[in-house]
MARLUM-230045 format. One record per residue (C-alpha): residue number from 1; residue in one letter; x, y, z. Coordinates in pm, 1 decimal. Example, Ala and Ser with C-alpha at 12.3 -4.5 7.8 and 13.67 -1.06 7.14 Angstrom:
2
NODE tordo marmi     east    north       up
NODE     1     A   1230.0   -450.0    780.0
NODE     2     S   1367.0   -106.0    714.0
REM end
This chain:
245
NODE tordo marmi     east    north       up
NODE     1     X  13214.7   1162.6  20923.2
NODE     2     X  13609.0   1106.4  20996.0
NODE     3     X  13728.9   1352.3  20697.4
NODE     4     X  13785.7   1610.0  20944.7
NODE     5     X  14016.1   1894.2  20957.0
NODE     6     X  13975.4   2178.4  21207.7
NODE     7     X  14168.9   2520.3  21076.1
NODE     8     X  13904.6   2731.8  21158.3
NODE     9     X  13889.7   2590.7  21507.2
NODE    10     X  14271.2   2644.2  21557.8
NODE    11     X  14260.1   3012.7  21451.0
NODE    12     X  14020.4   3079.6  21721.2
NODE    13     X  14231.5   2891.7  21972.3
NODE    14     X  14597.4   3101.7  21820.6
NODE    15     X  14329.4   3391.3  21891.3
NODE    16     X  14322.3   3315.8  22257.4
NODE    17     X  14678.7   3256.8  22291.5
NODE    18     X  14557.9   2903.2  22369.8
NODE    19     X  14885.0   2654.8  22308.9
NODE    20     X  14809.7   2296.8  22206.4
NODE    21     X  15037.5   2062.0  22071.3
NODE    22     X  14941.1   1856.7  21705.7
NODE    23     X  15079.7   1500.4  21837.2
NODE    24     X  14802.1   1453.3  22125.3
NODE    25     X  14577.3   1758.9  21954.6
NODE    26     X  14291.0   1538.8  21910.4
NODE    27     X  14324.2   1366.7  22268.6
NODE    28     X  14328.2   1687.5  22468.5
NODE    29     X  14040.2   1804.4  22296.1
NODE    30     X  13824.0   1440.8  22336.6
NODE    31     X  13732.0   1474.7  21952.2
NODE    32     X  13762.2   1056.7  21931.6
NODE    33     X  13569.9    804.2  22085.9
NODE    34     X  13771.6    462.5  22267.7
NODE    35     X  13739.1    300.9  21905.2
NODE    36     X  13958.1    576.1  21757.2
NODE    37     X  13704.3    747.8  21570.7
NODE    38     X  13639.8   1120.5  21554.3
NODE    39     X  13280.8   1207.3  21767.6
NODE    40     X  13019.0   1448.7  21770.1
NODE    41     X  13204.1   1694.4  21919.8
NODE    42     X  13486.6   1715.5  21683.0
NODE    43     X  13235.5   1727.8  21421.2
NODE    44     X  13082.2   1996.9  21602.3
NODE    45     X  13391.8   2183.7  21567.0
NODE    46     X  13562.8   2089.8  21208.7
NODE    47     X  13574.4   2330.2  20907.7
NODE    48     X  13315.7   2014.2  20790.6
NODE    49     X  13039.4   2056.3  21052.0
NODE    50     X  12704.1   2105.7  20825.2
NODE    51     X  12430.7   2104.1  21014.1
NODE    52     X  12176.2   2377.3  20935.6
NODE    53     X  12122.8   2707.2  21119.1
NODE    54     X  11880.0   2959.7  20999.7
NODE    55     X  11766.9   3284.7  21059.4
NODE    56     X  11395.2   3345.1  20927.2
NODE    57     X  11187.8   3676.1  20906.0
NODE    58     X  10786.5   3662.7  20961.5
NODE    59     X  10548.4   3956.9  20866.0
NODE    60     X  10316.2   3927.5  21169.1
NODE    61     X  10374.4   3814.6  21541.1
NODE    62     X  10399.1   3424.5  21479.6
NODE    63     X  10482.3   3174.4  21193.3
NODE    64     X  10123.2   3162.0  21105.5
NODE    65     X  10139.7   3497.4  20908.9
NODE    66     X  10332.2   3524.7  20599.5
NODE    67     X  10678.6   3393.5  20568.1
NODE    68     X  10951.6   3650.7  20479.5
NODE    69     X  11280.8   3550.5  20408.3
NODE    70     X  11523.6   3259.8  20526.4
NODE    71     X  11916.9   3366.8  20557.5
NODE    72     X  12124.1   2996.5  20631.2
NODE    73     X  12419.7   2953.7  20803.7
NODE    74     X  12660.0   2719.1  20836.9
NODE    75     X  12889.1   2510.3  20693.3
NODE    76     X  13209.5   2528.0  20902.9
NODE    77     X  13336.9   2530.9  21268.0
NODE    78     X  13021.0   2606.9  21515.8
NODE    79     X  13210.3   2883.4  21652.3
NODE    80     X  13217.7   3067.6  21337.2
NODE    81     X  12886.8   3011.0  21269.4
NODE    82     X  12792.2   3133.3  21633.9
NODE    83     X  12987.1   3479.4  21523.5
NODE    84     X  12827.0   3485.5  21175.5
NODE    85     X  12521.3   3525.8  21284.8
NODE    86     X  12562.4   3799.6  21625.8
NODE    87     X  12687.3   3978.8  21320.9
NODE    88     X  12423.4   3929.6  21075.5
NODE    89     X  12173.4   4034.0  21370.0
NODE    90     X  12387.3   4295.8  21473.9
NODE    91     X  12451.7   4476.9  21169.3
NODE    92     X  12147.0   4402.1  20973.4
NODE    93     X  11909.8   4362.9  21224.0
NODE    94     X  11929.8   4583.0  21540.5
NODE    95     X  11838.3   4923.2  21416.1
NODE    96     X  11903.0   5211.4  21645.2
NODE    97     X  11764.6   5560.0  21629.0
NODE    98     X  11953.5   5852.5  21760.1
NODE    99     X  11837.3   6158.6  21856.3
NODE   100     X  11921.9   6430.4  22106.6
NODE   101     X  11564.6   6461.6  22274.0
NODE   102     X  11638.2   6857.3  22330.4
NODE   103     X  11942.0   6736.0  22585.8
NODE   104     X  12333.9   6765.8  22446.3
NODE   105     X  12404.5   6412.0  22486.4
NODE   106     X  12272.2   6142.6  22219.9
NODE   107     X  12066.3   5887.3  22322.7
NODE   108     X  12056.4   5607.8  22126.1
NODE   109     X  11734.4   5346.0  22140.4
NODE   110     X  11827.5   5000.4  21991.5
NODE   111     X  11541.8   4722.8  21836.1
NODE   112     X  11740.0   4509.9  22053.6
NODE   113     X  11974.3   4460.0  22381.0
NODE   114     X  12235.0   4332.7  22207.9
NODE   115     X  12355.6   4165.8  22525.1
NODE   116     X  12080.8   3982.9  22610.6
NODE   117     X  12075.2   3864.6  22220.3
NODE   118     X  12421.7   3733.6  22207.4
NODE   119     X  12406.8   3552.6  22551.1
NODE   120     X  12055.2   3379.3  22441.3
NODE   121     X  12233.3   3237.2  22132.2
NODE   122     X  12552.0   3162.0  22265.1
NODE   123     X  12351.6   2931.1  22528.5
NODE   124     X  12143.7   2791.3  22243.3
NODE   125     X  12417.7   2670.1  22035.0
NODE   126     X  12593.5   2556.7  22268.8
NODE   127     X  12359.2   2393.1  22473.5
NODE   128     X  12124.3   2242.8  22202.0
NODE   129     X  12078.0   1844.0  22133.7
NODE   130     X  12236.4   1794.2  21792.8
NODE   131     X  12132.4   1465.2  21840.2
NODE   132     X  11787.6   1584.6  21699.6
NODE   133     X  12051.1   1648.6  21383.9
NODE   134     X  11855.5   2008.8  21357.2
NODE   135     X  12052.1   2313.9  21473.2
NODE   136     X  11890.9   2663.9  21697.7
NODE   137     X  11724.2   2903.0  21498.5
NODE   138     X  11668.6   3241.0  21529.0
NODE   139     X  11288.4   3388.5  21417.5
NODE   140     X  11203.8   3718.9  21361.9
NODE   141     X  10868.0   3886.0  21426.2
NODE   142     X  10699.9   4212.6  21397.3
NODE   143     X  10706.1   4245.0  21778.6
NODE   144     X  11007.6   4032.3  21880.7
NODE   145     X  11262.5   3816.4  21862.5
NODE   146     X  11300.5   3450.8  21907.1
NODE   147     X  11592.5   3209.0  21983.6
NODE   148     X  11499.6   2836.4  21912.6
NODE   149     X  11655.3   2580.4  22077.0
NODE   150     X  11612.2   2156.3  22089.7
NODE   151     X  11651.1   1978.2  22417.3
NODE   152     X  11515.2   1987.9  22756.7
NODE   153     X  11672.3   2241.0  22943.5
NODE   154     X  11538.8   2114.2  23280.6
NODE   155     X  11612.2   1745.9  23221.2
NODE   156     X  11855.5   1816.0  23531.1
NODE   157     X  11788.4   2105.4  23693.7
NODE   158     X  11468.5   2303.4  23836.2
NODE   159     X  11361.5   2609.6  23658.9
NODE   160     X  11399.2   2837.7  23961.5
NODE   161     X  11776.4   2715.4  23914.2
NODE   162     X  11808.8   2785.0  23547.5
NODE   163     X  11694.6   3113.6  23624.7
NODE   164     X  11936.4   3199.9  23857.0
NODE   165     X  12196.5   3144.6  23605.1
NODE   166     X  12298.0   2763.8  23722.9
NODE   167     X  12310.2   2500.2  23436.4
NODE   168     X  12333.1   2137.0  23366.9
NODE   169     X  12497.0   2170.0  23042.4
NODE   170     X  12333.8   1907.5  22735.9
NODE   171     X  12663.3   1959.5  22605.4
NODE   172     X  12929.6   1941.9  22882.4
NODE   173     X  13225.9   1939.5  22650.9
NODE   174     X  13160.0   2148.1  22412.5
NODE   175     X  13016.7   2399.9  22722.0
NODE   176     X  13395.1   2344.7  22861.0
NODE   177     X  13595.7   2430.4  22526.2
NODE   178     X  13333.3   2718.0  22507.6
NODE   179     X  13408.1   2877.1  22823.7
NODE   180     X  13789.5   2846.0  22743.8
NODE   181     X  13720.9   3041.4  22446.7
NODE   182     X  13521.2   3300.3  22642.1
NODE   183     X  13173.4   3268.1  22519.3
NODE   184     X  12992.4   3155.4  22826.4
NODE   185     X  13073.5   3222.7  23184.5
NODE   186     X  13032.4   2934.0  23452.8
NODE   187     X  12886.1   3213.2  23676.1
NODE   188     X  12531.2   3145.5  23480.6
NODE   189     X  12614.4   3526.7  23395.9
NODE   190     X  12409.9   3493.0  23013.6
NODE   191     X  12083.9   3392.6  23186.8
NODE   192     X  12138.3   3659.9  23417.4
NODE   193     X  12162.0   3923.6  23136.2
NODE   194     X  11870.1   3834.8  22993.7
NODE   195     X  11621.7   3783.9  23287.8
NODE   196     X  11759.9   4145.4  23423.4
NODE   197     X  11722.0   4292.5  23113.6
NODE   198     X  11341.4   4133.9  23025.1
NODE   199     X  11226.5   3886.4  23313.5
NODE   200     X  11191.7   3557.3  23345.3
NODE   201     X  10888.0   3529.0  23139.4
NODE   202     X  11046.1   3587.5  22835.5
NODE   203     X  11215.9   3175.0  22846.6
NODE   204     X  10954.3   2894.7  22738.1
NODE   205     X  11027.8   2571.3  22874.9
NODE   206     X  10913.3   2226.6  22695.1
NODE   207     X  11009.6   1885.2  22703.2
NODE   208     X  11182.1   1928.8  22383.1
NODE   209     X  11283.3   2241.8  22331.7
NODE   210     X  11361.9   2575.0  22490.6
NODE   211     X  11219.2   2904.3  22413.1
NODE   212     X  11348.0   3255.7  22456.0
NODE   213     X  11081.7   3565.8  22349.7
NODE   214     X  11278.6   3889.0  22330.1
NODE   215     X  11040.2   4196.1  22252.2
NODE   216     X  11145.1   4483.3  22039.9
NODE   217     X  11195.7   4827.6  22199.5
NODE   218     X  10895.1   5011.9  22027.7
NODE   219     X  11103.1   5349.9  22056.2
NODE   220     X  11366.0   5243.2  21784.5
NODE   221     X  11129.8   5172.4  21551.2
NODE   222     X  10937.2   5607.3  21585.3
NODE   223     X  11050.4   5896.2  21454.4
NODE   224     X  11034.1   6212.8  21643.1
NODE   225     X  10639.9   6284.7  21591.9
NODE   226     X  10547.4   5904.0  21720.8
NODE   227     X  10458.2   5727.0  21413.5
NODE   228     X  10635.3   5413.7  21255.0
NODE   229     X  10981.6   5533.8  21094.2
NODE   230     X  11109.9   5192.8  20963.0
NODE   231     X  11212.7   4823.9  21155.1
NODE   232     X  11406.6   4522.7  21051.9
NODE   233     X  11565.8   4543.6  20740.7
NODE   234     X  11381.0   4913.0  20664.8
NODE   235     X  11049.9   4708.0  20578.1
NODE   236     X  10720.5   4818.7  20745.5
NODE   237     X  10419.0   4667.2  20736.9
NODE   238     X  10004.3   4673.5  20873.2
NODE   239     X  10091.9   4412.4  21133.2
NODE   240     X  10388.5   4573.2  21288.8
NODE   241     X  10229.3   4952.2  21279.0
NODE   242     X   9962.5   4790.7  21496.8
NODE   243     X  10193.2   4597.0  21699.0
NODE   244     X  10390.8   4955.5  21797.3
NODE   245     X  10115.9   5186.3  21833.5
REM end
């Protein structure tokens, strides 16, 4: 598609206090290919970019039990997208409770580490083939949380690697422009988050896709006397009262 404009794209760079000049704009940025025409990349990144992102909402613990809800994004630069939905999750999906727990201070138990959330899906946008022309995904369960990604995250680097927070990006540019921009860290510092937060056994490797599990903390989801007091959305159901007691 060579239609493209990129306004969105330049507001987050004026947010960043990041100069760049219209005349070589397009050059500096390696949004055209030798030919002249614009590439993925730039598509990536234009108020045009269309590709489909979706989070979904299951009843029970996998997509075999009964299908929810579907909430699309998309439809403009990724990086908007990428903030639409950390604030969709954040402000419609990690509940907190608060209570004082007979001690003066508050403590506050979220569904989620928000954290851990926003550096798994940061990494997944950013690092996920597009070639695939499908986007990440984000599924929600009765006991967790799940960030889908395409591509093969160890195509060029050992797990024991990835785990220690050192990546071979599928998208090098687009990794580059995002660390400029301050979403990802070239100290590896996302995966760190997450496997300090959960463990290493919460990422599932395949040949075509990558995986990351991140379980609910059971305590946001009980009121004082132990029982089920509400979860995502304010929906309970059988499945999830199991899941938590």
């Amino acid at each position: 598609r060579q239609d493209l404009t990129f306004r969105v794209f330049k507001i987050y760079l004026d947010s960043k206090g990041i100069n760049y000049n219209e005349s070589n704009f397009y050059e500096n940025y390696n949004f055209k290919t030798l030919d002249g025409l614009f590439n993925f990349l730039a598509y990536a990144l234009s108020d045009q970019f269309d590709i489909s992102i979706k989070v979904a909402k299951f009843a029970g613990n996998d997509k075999r039990s009964e299908f929810l809800y579907r909430k699309e994004f998309g439809g403009c630069c990724l990086l908007k997208t990428i903030d639409d939905v950390i604030s969709y999750i954040e402000s419609s999906v990690n509940v907190v409770r608060s209570y004082f727990d007979g001690k003066p201070q508050r403590r506050d138990e979220f569904l989620l580490d928000k954290d851990s959330v926003r550096e798994a899906w940061i990494n997944a946008c950013v690092h996920n083939d597009y070639s695939t022309h499908l986007g990440p995904s984000i599924y929600l369960y009765a006991d967790h949380l799940e960030v889908f990604s395409y591509g093969n995250a160890l195509k060029n680097i050992t797990k024991e690697k990835f785990l220690k927070g050192i990546s071979s990006p599928i998208n090098p540019e687009l990794a580059k422009i995002c660390m400029r921009l301050e979403y990802v860290e070239e100290s590896g510092k996302g995966i760190n988050t997450i496997v300090g937060k959960y463990g290493e056994e919460v990422f599932e490797f395949e040949d075509t896709y990558l995986q990351v599990n991140i379980p609910y903390n059971k305590k946001a989801l009980l009121d004082e006397s132990g029982t089920v007091n509400g979860t995502v959305n304010g929906t309970v159901n059988k499945t999830e009262k199991s899941v938590l007691e």
